[in-house]
Every structure is written in C-alpha cells, then in structure tokens.
C-alpha positions, 0 to 999 in steps of 0.5 A: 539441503542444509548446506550451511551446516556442511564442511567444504567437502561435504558442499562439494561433493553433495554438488558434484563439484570439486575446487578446480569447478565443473568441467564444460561438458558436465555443465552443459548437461547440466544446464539443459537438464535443470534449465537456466538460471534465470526466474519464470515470468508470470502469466502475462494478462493481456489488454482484452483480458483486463478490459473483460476484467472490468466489464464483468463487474456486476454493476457495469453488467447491470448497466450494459442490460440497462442498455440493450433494454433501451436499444431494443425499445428504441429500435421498436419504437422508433426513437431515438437511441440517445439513452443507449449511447449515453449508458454506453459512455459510462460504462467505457468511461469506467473501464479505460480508467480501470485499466489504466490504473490497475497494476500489472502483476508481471511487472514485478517478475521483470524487476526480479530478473534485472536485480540478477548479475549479468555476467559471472566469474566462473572456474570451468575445466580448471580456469577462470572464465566470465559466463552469462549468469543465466547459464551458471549450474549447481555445482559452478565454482563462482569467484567474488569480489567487492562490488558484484552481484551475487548471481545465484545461491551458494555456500562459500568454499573459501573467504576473505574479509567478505562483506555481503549486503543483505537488506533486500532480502532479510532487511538488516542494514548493516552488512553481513560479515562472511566465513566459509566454516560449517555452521552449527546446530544439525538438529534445528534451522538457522533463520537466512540471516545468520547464514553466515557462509551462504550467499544468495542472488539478488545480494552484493558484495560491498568488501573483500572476496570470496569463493562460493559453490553454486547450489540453487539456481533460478526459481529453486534460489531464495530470490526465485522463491519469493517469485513464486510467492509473488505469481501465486499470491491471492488477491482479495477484494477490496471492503468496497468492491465487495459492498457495490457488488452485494449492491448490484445482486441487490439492485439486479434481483430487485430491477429484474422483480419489478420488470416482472411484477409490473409487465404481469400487472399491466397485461392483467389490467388489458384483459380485465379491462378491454371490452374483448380480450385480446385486441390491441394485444401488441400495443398492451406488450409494447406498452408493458415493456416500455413501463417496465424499461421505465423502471428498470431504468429508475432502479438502476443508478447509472450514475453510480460506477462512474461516480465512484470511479472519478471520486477515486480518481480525484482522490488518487490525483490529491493524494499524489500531491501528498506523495502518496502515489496508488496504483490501484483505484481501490486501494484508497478505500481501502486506506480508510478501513485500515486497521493494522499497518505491518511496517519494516522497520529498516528505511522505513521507520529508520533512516537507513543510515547509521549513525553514532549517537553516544560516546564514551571517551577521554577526547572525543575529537581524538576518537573521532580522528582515529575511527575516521583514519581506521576506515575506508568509508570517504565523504562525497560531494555533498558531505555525506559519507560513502561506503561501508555502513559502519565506516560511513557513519564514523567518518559522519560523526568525525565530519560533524566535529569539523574533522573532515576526512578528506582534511585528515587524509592530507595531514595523516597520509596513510602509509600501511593497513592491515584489513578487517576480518572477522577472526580478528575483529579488528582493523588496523591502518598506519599513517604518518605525522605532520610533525614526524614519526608515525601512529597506529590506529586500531578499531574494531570489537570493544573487548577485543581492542580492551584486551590489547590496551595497556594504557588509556586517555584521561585529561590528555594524559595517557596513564596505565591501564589497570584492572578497575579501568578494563572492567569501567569500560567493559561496562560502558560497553555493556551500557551501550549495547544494552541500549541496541546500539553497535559498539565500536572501539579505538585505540591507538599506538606510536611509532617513531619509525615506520615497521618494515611490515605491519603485521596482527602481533602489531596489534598490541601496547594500544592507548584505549581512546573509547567506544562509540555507539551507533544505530540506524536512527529513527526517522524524525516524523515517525514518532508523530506518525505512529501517536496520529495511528494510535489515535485513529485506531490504527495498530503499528506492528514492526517487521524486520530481520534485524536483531531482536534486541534492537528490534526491540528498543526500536519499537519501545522508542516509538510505543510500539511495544510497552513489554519486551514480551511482545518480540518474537523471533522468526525461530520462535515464530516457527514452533508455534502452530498456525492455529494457535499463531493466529490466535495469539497474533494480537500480543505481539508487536514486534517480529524479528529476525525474520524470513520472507515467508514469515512476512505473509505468515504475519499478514495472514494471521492478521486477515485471518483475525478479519483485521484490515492489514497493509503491508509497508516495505522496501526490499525484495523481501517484502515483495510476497507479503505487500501482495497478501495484504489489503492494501501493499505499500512500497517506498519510493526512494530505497524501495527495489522495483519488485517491491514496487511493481507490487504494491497498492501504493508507493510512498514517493518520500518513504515518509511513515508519515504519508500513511497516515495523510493517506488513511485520512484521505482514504477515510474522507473518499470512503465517508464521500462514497456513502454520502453519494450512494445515499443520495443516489439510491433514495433518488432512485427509489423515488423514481421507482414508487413514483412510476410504480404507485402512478401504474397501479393508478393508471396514468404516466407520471415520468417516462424513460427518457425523463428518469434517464436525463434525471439521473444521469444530469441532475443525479451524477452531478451533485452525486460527484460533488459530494464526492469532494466535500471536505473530511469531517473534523473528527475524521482521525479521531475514531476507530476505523469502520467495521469492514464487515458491515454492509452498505446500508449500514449506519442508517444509509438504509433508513436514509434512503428509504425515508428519502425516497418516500419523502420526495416520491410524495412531494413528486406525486402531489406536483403531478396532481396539482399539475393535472387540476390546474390542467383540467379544472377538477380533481382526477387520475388521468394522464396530464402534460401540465401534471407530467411536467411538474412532476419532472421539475419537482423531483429534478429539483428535490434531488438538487436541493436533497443533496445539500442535505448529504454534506453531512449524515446526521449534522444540520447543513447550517451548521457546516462551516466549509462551503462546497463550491463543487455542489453549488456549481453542480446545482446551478448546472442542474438548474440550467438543464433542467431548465432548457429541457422545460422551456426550450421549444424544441426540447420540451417537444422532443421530451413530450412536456408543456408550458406550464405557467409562473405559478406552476413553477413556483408550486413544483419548486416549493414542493421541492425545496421542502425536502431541506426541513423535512430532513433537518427535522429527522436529523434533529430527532437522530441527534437527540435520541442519539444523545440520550443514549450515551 
C-alpha cells in the first residue's frame, strides 16, 4: 500500500491502529500470525557442499578419471601408484583454495540483520514501553528520537524537526528532512527518496523526533526486500570459467577419442599381426590400455588447474598489496574484460563530506562566524567537524578560516535557540557579546532568510535593503544553485538586551550577511581515475539517489557525461519499457534518483547488451545489484558489511582509482593465463602426435610415467612463471577483450598446433638418431638409447618453448624485462630433468640408459631449435600484420 499518499486517519485505520498504539493481546496475535520482524537467513551451503562445488569442475573431473586410470594400471601392473598420488595433489591443492577464497552468500543476510535496532520504543495498551525490535508488528506506534535506528517501516504520524539518514538505502548524503503530511500525486509513485513522511529500517535518526506507525515488518520492509534480492540473485560464470570449461568438454571428448582410437588400433594390428589370433590376448589388452593411459595422460595438462589457480592467487596477494582485496579468485580475471563500470557516485567518486566551495558575501569571516555559531555541528579531536552533514561542513569552512568553533562558543556563549524545522526553513540561536549585549544568528533557505532582511553588509557598513539588492542576491543564489550546490544563508540582527522569549516573529529586521554553496566534492584522484578508464576502453556510468541536477554536474565535471540528456530519472526510468531500456541503455550515462530495484535494472541491461558490467558501491542499496554484476566491488571504509559480504571485490581505501590498478592487473593475469595455456596445450599436443605417430610405427617412444614427470615438472613449472611475467606496456591502452571470444582465439589455436608439430618433429628425430647410434643402422625398432633422447629432447624443448611465450608475437630479444621466475623455473627443470637421466637408481626405475656426451649434445641442439623456429614465425606475423594496417 501507498501510505505515504494517506493522511494519519487513513494510516492508521489501514493498519488497524490508533494514537494510543495497539493493545498487547491484538500484538501477540499479530506477531504470531505474520511472524517476527527480523529478515530470513538464506540457505546455508555447507563445508561438503562447497568442496563438491569444486571438484564438479569439468577440468578437475578430468583429472581425477586421469587418475583412477592410473590407479587401476598400476594396480595391474604392479607399479608404483606415484602418478595416482601426484594427479591427486593437484586436484586437493585446487579445491582447499577454491574454498577458502569463494565467498559465503549467507553472510551478507547476517549483516542485514545486525543493521536492525535491537530494542524499540513502543505505545502498547495506552504506554510507553521498550520491546525487542523483533517483536514489533504492523500497526505498533514506535516513538523516535536522535540517534535511533529505524527498526522497521513506517509512516510518520507525528514529527519534529526529524532528520533521517538515508544514504544506505537511496545513497543521498545529506540527511532527509521529515514531515508527517500526506504526500501528493495519487495517480503516479514517488521514488523512496522523496518519501518524505515514511521511514524505513536500516536508516537512523540524526535530529529531532517523531512518531511513526508501523507498516512493514521483516522481509515485506525495503531492507527485507533488497534480502530477497540478495538470496535470489543469479550468479554467472565468470569469461574464463566458461573458456577452460569449453577447454575441458574439448579436452575430455578428445582424451576419450584417442583411448578409443588407439586401444581399436592396437588389438586390430595383434590378430593381424600373430601367427594365431587369440594368443597372448590378455598381454595385447593390457598393453592396449597401458598406450591409451599413455595418451590420456599426454592429453590431459595436469598441470593446467592448479597453474591458473596459483596464478590468481598471486594475483589476489599483489593486488591486496594495492588495496584491492578479491574475494573471489575469478573476479580478477574478470577485471581484465571489464567494459562498463556502474559506480555510486556518494563516497565513491565523492568524498562524502560536504563541503563549502563558494560564497557570496560583504565579510566572509562574519558569515563564517555566523553559520558556525547557528549550528550544532562541533569540531572532534583531530579538527574535523561532527554532526549534521550541513552544520559540519560550515562549521569546517569557518575552521578553515581560523575561527574555530570551540574558540567561538567561549567569546559568543550561546544563551537561546529556536531549533530548525522544515516549515520555517530556518534556524535561530542568540549568544551573548564579549563586549555586552547580545546578537542573533539566523540561517537557513536563501530566499527565505531575503525576505526577512532589511539590511545588508557592504564594506563594514551595514545599509538598507532595497528592491535591486533583494533581486542581486536572489541571483547569486540562483547562480549557486545552478552550479548543484546546496545553498545556505545568513543573517543576523542585534540586540541590546536579552528577549524574555525568542520566539519565530523574532525572525525579522536581519542584516543579510551571504550565501554559501556547498557539495560532497569530487575525490581528488577520480578525475585521473575516470580519463585512465577512458583510455582502456573502459565505460563510467554513475548511480545515485541524489538530485538530478547535482547528479548532473557531478558527471559533466568528470566527463561522464557531455549532454544533460544523458540524466534519467528512476521515475523516467520506470516508463520505459525493458525492451526498449535495454536498447537504448548505451545513451545514458547518469541515473538519478533512483531505487534499489533500478540498480539491477541498469546492471542487467548492460549484461543483457553482452557488455562486462561491475558494480561499485557502499550502502545496502547497492548490495542486489553488485551481486548481478560480473564482478561486485564494495568500499572498504563507508561501505556497510552487507555490501561487503557480497561483493567480488572490496576497495580497502574506497579509492575509484584502485579499480583501475585492479583492471590493469587483471588484464596482466588474463593475458599471463593464455600464455600458460599456450605452452601447455602445444606441449600436450607434442606428447600425443609423438605417441601416436611411434604406435602406428610400432615402437614405444615415451611411457606414462615420462609423459607424466614431463608434465607435471618440467611443464608446471615454467607454465606458473609465465604466469608472473610483467604486463605488457600497452596494457591500459587497448579496448578490453571480446568476452565472447574463444580460447583459441588471437592465434593461441595456431600457436600450439604449429607448436606442437614443431617440437613433436624434433622429438621423433632425437628417438631415431638415438636408435642409429644404438644399433648402428637406420630401423623402427624399440631403442632405450632412442627412449631416452626423445625424454630429454622434449623436456627440454619445452623449457626453452617456453621463453618463447613471454611474449605472443613480440621477439623475446626484444623484451626488455627479465623474468627472474622462468630463469629459475628452467634452471630447476634442468636439474630434474637431469637426475632423472643420470641418476642410477632413478634412470632404472624410469626405464632409460646412459647415453653418451655426444647424444646429449644431439638431443639439447634439437631442442633448443624450437627458439628460431619460432622467431622466424613471429617475424612473419609481425610483418604480414603490419601490411594490413
């Protein structure tokens, strides 16, 4: 129901209730029959859940059947069950960080339930009496003063100077002024912003009281419905998640094919080729399985899920470092893609703070002191002023001045008031002079302080008021405003001796001092922040409940917007179709005065365009919409805990310019990513032509154990230092990636089906060269000496490959970094690799021979002929690249 449009009869008697509140027994009936007035706790996954969560990933799936295939091969060929074990790690290493990064989505509810009052006052049976908040009922006549929490929604029945602190849930700084009378506008809706006589949970009184009628409790409140929002918000993969598990369907369909393929081939060549079909039939299957494990296993990159996964989580430790703190892995690969970033603009690209940036005046340190002494804001310990956003920020620029309030209180003690209310729109108070006497200090709504002005001050004289000078400064108020800037004025008047009783009529014969304009001012580094976005591509689109007009001249200080044609209002916002929103939603820039609801309306049209959309925010409000959004980001300092709890990512200084670090990083992790799943891929690939041109061939060229210490050694290793090679220089200079493209895309595919020949060939020509040298003539037979330099070739080509990674199409001689990561990576790999040849008992157990000086220098110079080769086809990108443009 529209209360806000009802008188207080009608409130009250759609509630049930009357003035003297609800009686006890109608409450308790009540309170069983709609439940108490606290919000639902979402569904709770449990520690199992969120481990099965990660193990159904298609590419841990894969790894853990890469494993049970070797289980059941060692078991029967009686060998060792190492690669189980191995393969095993990985996958456990994978989930304990996946689940110690993921978020939990019920923490967020719990947060939303400790913003609620604990205690309310409440008039039950005709008194006044204090309940648990949670047993408040629709209806309940709940009494509130400065400095409560609003326990539930209400209409207010009764009001007095009440200001309510709204920014959690509309995201206006400044506090709303209060009135209990009916609203009007029966035929359309009022945006919850201008519902200036209701109430809601989660907001707090900061001055004056009121009474309020209840009429939502619990999850029917505005609080309980961005809950709602929160419990049934959709989460999406992330671009990557969707990539490596496209990569894992590819890479299961294809492990699964060559099994197939190759067992058929082999017991197809054992009747073709035994003198009596049949014999020997076990050892042929046996054998069979034991080649197509040795594919399955070349196919697979076991290294692959815990390289990204300890790739991002670097990632997250440096980017903490930035104050960028990611609570989801994922979310920093998301950052790179990024293409709009919806921020509120309140605390976010503001400082939250008002502040007086202009004046219009005779004397500025007499306006100064006079909006400081008419105020009750005071200055804390470390200078900065506390109450009221409006007071604050005057009694601030009085302090800039040198007229602290503290010293102004002492000479100018105040001796009378007349609080601020919102019919007036003024304030008055009465202090006492050093010198004798008294003077009044009267500040509040510019023309309404004109009107009462007989005089003004020009050159410390005080002169008459005439028409001319009423209209002069009508339109320097007018000039102010037009800039979005709150205007406030100041007038003062003498008096010789103090009045028995200051009353409104007091209010009269003022000395017009000036106007001051004020705004929550732009932070510093956001203009800098927004040009960076700009550059990289990247979109700004500013959110907030504030006014439309300072929403405005916000986003065209910042260049978020070049035309005030690019504002929309949340009423606007709600005559325009879906479908037609969604295609228009690229002209707009700005969106004010707006709803939680319309949050995730914008979010959604923006994803719904196929654009990679985060969501910046600080109050409860924004909670539902950062949890839609690609990738959430909350503020660390002003943010609430809800928004917090539900966010990708918190900006631990709520710096706008942190985003951009964190796109940066994002993009450097992203680009690292592909450059690791290149190298691993094309090795991969080597290995499986390798084994599977030597099957058709008829002899053994590497076994499951080598493809296995090949891949998880000598692959992983350099795999995560590519993950940690620097950003490239253009990094923030191109638009962000297609989300949309594939894996392979941007000649990865071409890479490492060119690589995977490349070193496959050079692999097959060590195993031959090994088997002449062996046997003295040229022949397709089963060779230790051809085993053995094929195991060091393609080691060893792939830690030389991947140098060639650092960079896509760019010569590796022309990097200027160094990579200290991958040096050291390939040194390791060397020494393993090393062991594993020249180590007796080792080189038994992996079935190789010594070989001889000179075969060593042959399998190294085959591999190290991967670097050229590779130049030469990135010197041929790079030039018919160029003839292009």
């Amino acid at each position: 129901m529209k209360h806000y449009f009802m008188s207080t009869a009608e409130v009250l008697n759609a509630t049930g209730s009357s003035e003297g509140g609800l009686t006890s027994a109608e409450a308790g009936r009540r309170l069983g029959q709609n439940g108490p007035n606290r919000l639902e706790e979402g569904k709770k996954s449990t520690l199992f859940g969120r481990i099965l969560a990660q193990i159904s990933d298609p590419m841990v799936l894969v790894l853990i059947a890469a494993a049970v295939i070797s289980g059941i091969t060692a078991y029967l060929s009686g060998e060792s069950l190492s690669d189980v074990f191995i393969i095993l790690f990985v996958v456990v290493l994978n989930t304990a960080l996946g689940v110690i990064q993921e978020s939990k989505a019920e923490a967020a509810i719990e947060a939303l339930k400790e913003m609620a009052a604990a205690t309310s006052k409440v008039l039950r049976d005709g008194r006044v009496v204090h309940i648990k908040s949670e047993e408040l009922v629709v209806g309940d006549i709940v009494l509130l003063e400065a400095g409560d929490a609003v326990p539930a929604d209400g209409r207010l029945i009764s009001c007095f100077s009440l200001k309510v602190e709204e920014a959690a849930l509309t995201g206006e700084s400044v506090p709303v002024e209060k009135t209990d009378a009916a609203l009007d506008g029966r035929e359309g809706d009022i945006p919850l912003g201008d519902r200036v006589n209701m109430v809601y949970m989660g907001s707090a009184v900061v001055y004056g009281r009121g009474t309020m009628v209840v009429t939502a409790t619990g999850m029917n409140t505005e609080m309980g419905k961005i809950a709602h929002a929160i419990t049934t918000a959709q989460e999406g993969e992330t671009p990557l998640q969707k990539k490596l598990a496209q990569l894992s369907r590819i890479l299961t369909a294809l492990v699964l094919s060559i099994c197939v393929v190759m067992f058929g081939v082999s017991i197809l060549r054992h009747f073709l080729s035994s003198p009596v079909p049949g014999t020997d039939l076990l050892d042929t299957l046996l054998g069979s399985f034991m080649l197509a494990v040795s594919l399955a296993v070349a196919a697979i990159p076991e290294g692959l899920v815990a390289v990204v996964t300890i790739v991002l989580s670097i990632g997250v430790t440096k980017m903490s470092r930035r104050n960028a703190i990611i609570r989801k892995l994922t979310a920093v690969e998301t950052l790179g893609c990024t293409q709009i970033i919806c921020t509120d603009k309140t605390g976010t690209l503001t400082q939250n703070r008002m502040t007086v940036v202009e004046s219009s005046c005779g004397d500025e340190k007499l306006l100064a002191t006079s909006l400081a002494l008419c105020s009750d804001a005071e200055l804390n310990e470390e200078g900065q002023a506390e109450g009221d956003p409006t007071q604050a920020a005057v009694v601030n620029y009085a302090n800039r001045l040198g007229l602290p309030k503290n010293e102004l209180t002492k000479n100018y003690p105040r001796v009378a008031e007349i609080p601020f209310d919102s019919g007036r729109k003024l304030m008055t108070t009465l202090h006492q002079k050093p010198e004798g006497g008294y003077i009044q200090h009267t500040t509040g709504a510019p023309d309404v302080v004109i009107a009462k002005c007989t005089g003004y001050l020009e050159n410390g004289q005080v002169l008459p008021m005439t028409e001319d000078k009423r209209q002069f400064f009508l339109s320097e108020n007018k000039r102010l405003a037009d800039k979005a800037l709150r205007v406030l004025a100041a007038g003062c008047r003498n008096w010789d001796t103090q009045p028995a009783t200051l009353t409104p009529e007091d209010e009269n014969d003022l000395v017009f001092l000036g106007l001051v304009g004020m705004i929550d001012p732009v932070r510093e580094e956001v203009p800098a922040a927004i040009e960076q976005c700009r550059a990289a591509g990247i979109r700004p689109v500013m959110i907030t409940g504030d006014h439309k007009d300072t929403a405005a001249a916000i986003a065209m200080q910042l260049g978020i917007i070049t035309d005030r044609s690019q504002v929309i209002t949340g009423a606007m916002l709600d005559e325009i179709s879906d479908e037609d929103f969604i295609n228009n939603v690229e002209h707009y820039g700005v969106y004010a005065r707006v709803k939680p609801e319309h949050k995730t309306r914008i979010v959604n049209a923006w994803r719904n365009r196929g654009y990679i959309t985060a969501m910046t925010g600080d109050g409860v409000n924004d909670a539902p919409s950062i949890k839609n959004a690609d990738i959430g980001i909350g503020m660390g300092i002003t943010g609430t805990d809800v928004t917090k709890n539900v966010a990708d990512m918190i900006l631990a200084d709520d710096n706008f310019a942190t985003i951009v670090s964190a796109v940066e990083e994002g993009r450097r992790i992203y680009d690292n990513i592909r450059k690791s799943i290149q190298f691993l891929l094309s090795s991969n690939l080597s290995e499986v032509i390798s084994i599977f041109l030597a099957t058709l061939l008829g002899f053994t060229i590497l076994k499951p154990a080598h493809i296995l210490f090949i891949n998880l050694i000598t692959d992983s290793l350099p795999a995560l230092a590519l993950g940690l090679e620097k950003g490239e220089a253009d990094i923030m200079k191109r638009n962000p990636r297609n989300p949309r493209e594939g894996i392979f895309a941007g000649g990865v595919g071409f890479g490492v089906f060119y690589q995977g020949i490349m070193v496959s060939l050079l692999t097959l020509a060590a195993y031959f060269i090994g088997e002449r040298i062996e046997n003295g003539e040229w022949r397709i037979v089963n060779s230790d000496d051809g085993m053995t330099m094929a195991f060091l070739t393609m080691s060893m080509a792939e830690i030389f490959h991947s140098y060639n990674m650092r960079s896509q199409y760019g010569s590796i001689f022309r990097i200027k970094s160094h990579n200290f990561y991958l040096f050291g990576s390939m040194i390791l790999s060397f020494i393993l690799t090393a062991v594993v040849i020249y180590v007796p008992f080792l080189r038994d157990m992996f079935g190789f021979t010594a070989i001889s000086f000179k075969e060593n220098m042959i399998a190294l110079a085959l591999a190290i002929l991967v670097i050229p080769i590779v130049e030469l086809v990135k010197l041929v990108q790079r030039r018919t690249a160029a003839k292009k443009a």
